[in-house]
C-alpha positions in Angstrom: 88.7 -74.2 9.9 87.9 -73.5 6.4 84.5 -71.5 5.3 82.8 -73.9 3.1 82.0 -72.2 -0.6 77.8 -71.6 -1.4 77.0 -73.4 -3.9 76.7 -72.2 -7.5 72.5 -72.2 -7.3 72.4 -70.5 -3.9 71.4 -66.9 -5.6 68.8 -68.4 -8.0 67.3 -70.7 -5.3 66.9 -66.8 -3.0 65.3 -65.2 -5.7 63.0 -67.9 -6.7 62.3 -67.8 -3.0 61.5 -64.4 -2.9 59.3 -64.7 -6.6 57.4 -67.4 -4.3 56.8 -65.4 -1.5 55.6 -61.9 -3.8 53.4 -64.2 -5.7 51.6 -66.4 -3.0 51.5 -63.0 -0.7 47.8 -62.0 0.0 48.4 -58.5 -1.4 50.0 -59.6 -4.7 46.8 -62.0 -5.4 44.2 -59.1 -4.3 46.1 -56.9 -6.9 46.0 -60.0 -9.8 42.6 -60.2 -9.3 41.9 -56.5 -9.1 43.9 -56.4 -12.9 41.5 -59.0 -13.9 38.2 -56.6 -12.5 39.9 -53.8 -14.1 40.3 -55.3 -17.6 37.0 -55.6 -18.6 35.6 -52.0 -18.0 39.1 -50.7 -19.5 38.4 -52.8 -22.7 34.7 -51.6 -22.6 35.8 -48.4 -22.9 38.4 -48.4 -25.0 36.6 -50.4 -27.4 33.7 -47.7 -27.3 36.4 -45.2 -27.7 38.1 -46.4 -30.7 34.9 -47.9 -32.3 33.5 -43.6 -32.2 37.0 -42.6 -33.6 36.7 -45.1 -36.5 33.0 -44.1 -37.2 34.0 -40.3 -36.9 36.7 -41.1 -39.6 34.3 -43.0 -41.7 31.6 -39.7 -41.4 34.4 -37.3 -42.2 36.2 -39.0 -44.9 33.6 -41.2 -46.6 30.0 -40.3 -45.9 30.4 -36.4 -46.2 31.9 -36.4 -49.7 29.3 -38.6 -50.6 26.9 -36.2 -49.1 27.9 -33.4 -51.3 28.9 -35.4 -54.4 32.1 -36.6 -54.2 33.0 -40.5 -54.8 36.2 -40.0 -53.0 37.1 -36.9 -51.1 39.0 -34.6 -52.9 42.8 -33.3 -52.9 41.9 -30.5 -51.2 39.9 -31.9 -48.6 42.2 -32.4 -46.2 43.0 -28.6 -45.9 39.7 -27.5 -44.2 39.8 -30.8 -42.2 43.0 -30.1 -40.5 42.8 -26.7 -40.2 40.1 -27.4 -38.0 41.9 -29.9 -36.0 44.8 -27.0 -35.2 41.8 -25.2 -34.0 40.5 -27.7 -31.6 43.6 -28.7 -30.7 45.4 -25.5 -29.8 43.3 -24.6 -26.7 43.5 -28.2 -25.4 46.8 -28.2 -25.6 46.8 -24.7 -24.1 44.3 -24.4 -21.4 43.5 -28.3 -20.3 45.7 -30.2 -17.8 48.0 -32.6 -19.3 48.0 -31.0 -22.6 45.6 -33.5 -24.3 48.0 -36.1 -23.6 51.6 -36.5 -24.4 53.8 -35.8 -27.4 54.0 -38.3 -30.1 57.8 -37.6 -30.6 58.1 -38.8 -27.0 57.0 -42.4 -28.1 54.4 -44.2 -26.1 57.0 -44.3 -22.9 56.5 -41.7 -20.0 55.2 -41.1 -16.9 51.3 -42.8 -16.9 48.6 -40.3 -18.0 46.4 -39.6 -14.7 42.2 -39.3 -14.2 43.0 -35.8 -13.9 44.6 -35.0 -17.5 42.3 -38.0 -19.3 40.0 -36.0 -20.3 42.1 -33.7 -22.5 43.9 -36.6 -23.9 40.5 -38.5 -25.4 39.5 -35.3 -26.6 42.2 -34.7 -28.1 42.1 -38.0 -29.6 38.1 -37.9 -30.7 38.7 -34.4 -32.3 41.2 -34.3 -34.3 42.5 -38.1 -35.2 39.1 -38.2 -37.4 40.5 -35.2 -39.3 43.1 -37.1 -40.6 46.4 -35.4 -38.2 48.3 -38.7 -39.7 48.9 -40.2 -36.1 47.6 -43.4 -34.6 45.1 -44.6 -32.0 47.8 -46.3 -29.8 48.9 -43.8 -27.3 45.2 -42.2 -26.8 44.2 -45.5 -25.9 47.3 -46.4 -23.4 46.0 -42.8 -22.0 42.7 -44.2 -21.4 43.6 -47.2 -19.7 46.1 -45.7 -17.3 44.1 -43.3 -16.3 40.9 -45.3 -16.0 43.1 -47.4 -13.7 44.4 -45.1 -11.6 40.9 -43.9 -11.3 39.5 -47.1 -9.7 42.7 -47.1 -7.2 41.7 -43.8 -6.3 37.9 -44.5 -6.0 39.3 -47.7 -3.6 41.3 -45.6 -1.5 44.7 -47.6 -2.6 45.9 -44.5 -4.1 48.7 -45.1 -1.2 50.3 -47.2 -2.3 52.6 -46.0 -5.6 53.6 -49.5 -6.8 50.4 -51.1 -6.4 49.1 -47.9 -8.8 51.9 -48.3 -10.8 51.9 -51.8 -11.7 47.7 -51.2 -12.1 48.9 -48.6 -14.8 50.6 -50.2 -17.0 48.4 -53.1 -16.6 45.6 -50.7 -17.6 48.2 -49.6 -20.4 48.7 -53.0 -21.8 45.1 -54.0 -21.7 44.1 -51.0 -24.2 47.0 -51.3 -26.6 46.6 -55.0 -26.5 43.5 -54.5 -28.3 44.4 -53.2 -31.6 48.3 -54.8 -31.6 47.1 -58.2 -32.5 46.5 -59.5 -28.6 48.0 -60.4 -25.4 51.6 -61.6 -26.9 52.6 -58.4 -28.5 51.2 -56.5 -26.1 53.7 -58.4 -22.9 56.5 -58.7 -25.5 56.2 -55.0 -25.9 56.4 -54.8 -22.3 58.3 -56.9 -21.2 61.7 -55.2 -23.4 60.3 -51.9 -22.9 60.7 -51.7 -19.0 64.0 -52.9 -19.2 63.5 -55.4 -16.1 64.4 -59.3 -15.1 63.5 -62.4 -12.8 61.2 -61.7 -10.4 60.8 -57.7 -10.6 59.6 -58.9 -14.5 57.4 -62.2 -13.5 55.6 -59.5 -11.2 54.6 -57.0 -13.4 54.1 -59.0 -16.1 51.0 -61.4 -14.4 48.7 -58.3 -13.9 49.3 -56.7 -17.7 49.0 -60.3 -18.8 45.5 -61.0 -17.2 44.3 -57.7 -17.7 45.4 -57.5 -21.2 43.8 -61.2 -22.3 40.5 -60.1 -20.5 40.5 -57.0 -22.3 40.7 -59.2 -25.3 38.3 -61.0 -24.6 35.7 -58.3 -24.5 37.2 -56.5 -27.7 36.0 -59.6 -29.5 32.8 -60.5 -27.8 31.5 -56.7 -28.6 33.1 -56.4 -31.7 31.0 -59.3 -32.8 27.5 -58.3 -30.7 27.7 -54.9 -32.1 29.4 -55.2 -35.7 31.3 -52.1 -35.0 35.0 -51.7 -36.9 38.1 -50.4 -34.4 40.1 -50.4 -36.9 42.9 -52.8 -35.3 46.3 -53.5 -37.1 45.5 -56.2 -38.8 46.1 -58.1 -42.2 43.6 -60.0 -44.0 44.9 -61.0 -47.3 48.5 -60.9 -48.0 50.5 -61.3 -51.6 51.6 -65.2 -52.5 53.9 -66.7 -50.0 57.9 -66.8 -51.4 60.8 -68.0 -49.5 62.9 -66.0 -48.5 66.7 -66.3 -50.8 69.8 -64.6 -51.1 68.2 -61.8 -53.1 65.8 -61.2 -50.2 68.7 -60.8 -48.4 70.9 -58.8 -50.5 67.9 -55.9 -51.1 66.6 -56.2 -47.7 69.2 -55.2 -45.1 70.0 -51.9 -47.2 66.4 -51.7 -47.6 65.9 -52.0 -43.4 69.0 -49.1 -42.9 67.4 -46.7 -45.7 63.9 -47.2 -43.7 65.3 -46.5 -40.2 67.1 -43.9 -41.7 63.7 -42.1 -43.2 62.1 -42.6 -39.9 65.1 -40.8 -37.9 64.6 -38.0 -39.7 61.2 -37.9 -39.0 61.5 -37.9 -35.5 64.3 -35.6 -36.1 62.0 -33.0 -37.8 59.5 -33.7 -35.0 61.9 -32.7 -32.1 62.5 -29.8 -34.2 58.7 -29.1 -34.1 58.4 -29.6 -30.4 61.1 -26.9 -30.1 59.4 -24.3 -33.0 56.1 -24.5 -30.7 57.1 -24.2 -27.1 56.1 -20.8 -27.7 52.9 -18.9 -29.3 51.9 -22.7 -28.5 48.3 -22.2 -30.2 49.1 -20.3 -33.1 51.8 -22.8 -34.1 49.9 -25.5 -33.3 47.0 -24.4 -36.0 50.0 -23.7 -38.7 51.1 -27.3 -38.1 47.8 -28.6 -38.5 48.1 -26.5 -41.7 50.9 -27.6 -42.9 50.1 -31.5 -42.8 46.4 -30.7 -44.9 49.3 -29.0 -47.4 51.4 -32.4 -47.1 48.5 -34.3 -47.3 46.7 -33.2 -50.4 50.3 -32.7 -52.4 50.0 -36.8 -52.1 46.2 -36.4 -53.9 47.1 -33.8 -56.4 50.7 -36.1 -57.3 49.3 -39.3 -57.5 45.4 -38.7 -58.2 44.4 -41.3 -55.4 42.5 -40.3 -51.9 43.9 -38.3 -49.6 42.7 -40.5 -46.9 45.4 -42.7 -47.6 48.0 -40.5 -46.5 45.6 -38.6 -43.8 44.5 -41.3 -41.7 46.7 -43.4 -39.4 47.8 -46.4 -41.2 45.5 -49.2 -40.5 43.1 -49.3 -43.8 46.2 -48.2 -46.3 48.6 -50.5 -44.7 45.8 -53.6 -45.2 45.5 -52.1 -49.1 48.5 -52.6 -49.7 49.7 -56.0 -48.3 46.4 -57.3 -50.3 47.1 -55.1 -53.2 50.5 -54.3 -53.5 50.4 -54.5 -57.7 47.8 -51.4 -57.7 50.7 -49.1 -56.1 52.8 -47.5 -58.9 56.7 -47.1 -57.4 55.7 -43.4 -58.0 52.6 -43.2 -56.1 54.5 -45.2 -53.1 57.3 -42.5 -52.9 55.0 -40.2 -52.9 53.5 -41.7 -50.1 56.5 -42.1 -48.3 57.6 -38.3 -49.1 54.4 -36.5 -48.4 53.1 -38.7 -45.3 56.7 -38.5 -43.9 56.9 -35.3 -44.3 53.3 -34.5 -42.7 54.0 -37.5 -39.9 57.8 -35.3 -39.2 55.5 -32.2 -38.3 52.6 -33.7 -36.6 55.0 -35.7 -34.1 56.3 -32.6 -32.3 53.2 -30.3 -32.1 49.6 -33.0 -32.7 48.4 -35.4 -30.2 48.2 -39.7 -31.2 50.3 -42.5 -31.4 53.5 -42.7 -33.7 53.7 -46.3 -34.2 51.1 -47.3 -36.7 51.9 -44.4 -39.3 55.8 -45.6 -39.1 54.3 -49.4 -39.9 52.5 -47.8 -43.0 55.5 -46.0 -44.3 58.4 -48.6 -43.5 56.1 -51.3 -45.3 55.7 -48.8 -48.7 59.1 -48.1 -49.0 60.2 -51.5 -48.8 57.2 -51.9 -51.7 59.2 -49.6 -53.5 62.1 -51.2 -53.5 60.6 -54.7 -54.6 60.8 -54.1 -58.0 64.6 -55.2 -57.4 66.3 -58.2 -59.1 65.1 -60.9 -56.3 63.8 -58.7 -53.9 60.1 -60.4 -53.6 57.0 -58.6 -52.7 56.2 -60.9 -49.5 59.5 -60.5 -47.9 59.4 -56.8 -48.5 56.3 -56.5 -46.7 57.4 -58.6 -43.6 60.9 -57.0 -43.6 59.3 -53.3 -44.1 56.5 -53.7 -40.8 59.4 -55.3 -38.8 62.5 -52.6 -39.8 59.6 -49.8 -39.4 58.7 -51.1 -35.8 62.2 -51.3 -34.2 63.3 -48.0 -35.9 60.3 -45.8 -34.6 59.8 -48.0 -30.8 63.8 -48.9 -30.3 62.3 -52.1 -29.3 63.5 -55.0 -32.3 61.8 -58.1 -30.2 58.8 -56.4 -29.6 59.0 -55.6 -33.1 59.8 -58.9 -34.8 57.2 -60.4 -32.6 54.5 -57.7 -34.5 55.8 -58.6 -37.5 54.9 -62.2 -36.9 51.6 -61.8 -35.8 50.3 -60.0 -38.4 52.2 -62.2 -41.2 50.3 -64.8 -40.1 50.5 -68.1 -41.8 53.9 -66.5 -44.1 55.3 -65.8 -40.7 57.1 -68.7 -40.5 59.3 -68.7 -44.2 59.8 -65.2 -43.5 61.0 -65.3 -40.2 64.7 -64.8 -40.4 64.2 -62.3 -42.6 62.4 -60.0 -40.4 64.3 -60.8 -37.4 67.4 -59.0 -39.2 65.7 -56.6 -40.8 64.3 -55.5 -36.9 68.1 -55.9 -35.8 69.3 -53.9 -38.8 66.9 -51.4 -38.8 67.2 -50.4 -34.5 71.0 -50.6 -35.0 71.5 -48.1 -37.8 68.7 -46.1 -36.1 70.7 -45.7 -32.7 73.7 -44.5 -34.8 71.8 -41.9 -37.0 70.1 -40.6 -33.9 71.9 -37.3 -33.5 70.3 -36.4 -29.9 69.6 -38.9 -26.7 66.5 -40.1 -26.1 66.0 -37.5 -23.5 67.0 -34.6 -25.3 63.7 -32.9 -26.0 61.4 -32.5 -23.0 62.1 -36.2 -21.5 61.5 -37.8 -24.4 61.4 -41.5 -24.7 62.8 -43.9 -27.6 60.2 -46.8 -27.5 57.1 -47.7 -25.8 57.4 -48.1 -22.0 60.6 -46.7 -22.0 
């Protein structure tokens, strides 16, 4: 008597069983509508918390020159500023639990930030991002929705349960950073290649961040618009003439994508570096590095002539400058940019607290700029090719990547779609072979966001 064979569908009929059975289960729907409850005080407060950071910003680098006669702030501006951002920093990273959050060198992965380290980590943030410490908003606010999260489990007495927290975590994650990466999309796409999962373990955890990241949304723009305060999302508004992308494109931009992964290795390089330089006299080293990017900083003012602020500051404002202005950028002043801001962006990942992803954005996007000026190499393409090779390279994540790209291309998304789809492939590639150390190498740290 012969065994008859299971059929070919046999294992995806089980697992879609067993995805039926996790989602119709009465805990998995108390825990999808507990991510829904969730996402709207997270987003309150993460909108409140970025909306103070961008007003800080604003005082320190627009109103107080203004105050004492200054039109813009001045080259050496900077230098007090971030001197006094080592100072508050160094005992927060020093004395308060967690550190004031993690390391930007680590990426935005890790273990989630918990109530009892949040505090550090958004004061941190509020202190010394205003001061221009070159670093993004992105992985304070993942910091404050994790750890608002865990929070309510706590306060609900489902602290028990370490998936259910978990999964309410990340959801909490993904509703803060959804806020300021163009929406919902990026924010799942992000997730969904950073935790590295599939069928039904994926569909799982992806429901809760999706819900709680849409509702977030939600009250990001319903606020935003009540109380006309700026959070300084990643957005573009007005973008240089839409070109097809041709051969030329081509031909510039995949050297142009390797040169740009390259720059931001060594950045992270020099950052791991810095992480090692201030694992002891952690205070006094701390201060020097805040030092040391005010000197980076205001060598960009004093070469170029322009504001500081455009190096100082995370990305956001210079980034939108540039895509609607990219004729007002001398080559020079752009490698300058690059060189000063990379240099300042090296030191501040391995011994500052922030995010590293926007200032990577700002300064993939001005060296492809740079390299424009190329026979066929077109300012449009550049710009879509430079966000998308900057992304991959600094997050190891080229879908999520692309995908950011996209959204804030806009209505040019679509002609210069298959041009920053390779430069994201291009760009994580020659970044994986130029990385000299793992991932792990320094202190658990983590190549891309959720990793």
């Amino acid at each position: 008597m012969t065994t008859q064979p299971a059929p070919a569908n046999a294992v995806p009929d089980r697992a879609e069983q067993s995805l039926r059975r996790t989602l119709l289960s009465p805990g998995y729907l108390r825990l999808l509508l507990l991510c829904v409850l969730l996402g709207m005080p997270i987003a309150l407060a993460c909108f409140f918390f970025v909306g103070l950071q961008h007003e800080l910003q604003h005082w320190v680098w627009t109103a107080l020159p203004e105050a004492v006669g200054y039109d813009d702030p001045p080259w050496w501006w900077p230098l007090p500023a971030l001197v006094l951002a080592g100072l508050i920093l160094a005992p927060i990273v020093t004395r308060m639990p967690g550190g004031g959050g993690h390391l930007p060198v680590n990426g935005l992965g890790g273990a989630p930030v918990g109530p009892r380290a949040l505090p550090g980590a958004v004061l941190a943030a509020l202190a010394t991002l205003p001061l221009g410490v070159v670093l993004g908003p992105e992985a304070p606010l993942m910091a404050v929705g994790s750890g608002l999260a865990l929070l309510a489990v706590r306060r609900a007495g489902a602290a028990g349960d370490p998936k259910a927290s978990a999964v309410l975590a990340t959801a909490g994650s993904t509703a803060a950073i959804s806020t300021i990466l163009g929406g919902p999309v990026a924010a799942a796409v992000l997730l969904i290649e950073g935790a590295g999962l599939g069928g039904a373990q994926l569909v799982a955890l992806l429901l809760p961040c999706l819900l709680a990241s849409a509702t977030g949304a939600l009250v990001f723009t319903g606020f935003g618009q009540w109380t006309g305060l700026k959070i300084g999302a990643l957005t573009l508004h007005d973008l240089p003439p839409g070109a097809n992308p041709d051969a030329g494109d081509f031909l510039w931009g995949i050297p142009t994508a390797a040169l740009i992964a390259v720059l931001i290795t060594l950045g992270r390089g020099l950052g791991r570096r810095t992480v090692s330089w201030t694992r002891e006299r952690t205070a006094v080293r701390t201060v020097a590095c805040a030092t040391a990017v005010g000197v980076c900083v205001s060598a960009y003012a004093l070469i170029t002539g322009r504001s500081p602020a455009e190096a100082a500051l995370s990305g956001q404002a210079t980034l939108a400058e540039l895509a609607a202005h990219p004729h007002a950028w001398s080559v020079g002043a752009l490698v300058a940019l690059v060189a000063c801001k990379g240099l300042a962006w090296g030191i501040a990942l391995g011994s500052l607290r922030g995010g590293p992803i926007f200032p990577a954005v700002l300064l993939g996007t001005a060296t492809a700029l740079a390299c424009s000026g190329l026979p066929g190499f077109g300012m449009t393409p550049a710009l879509a090719l430079g966000i998308s090779a900057a992304a991959a390279a600094v997050t190891g994540l080229p879908l999520a990547s692309a995908v950011l790209a996209v959204l804030l291309m806009g209505g040019d998304a679509h002609d210069q779609m298959p041009l920053i789809v390779t430069g994201s492939v291009v760009a994580f590639v020659v970044a994986q072979v130029a990385r000299r150390t793992e991932p792990g190498a320094d202190g658990g740290a983590a190549t891309g966001a959720g990793r």
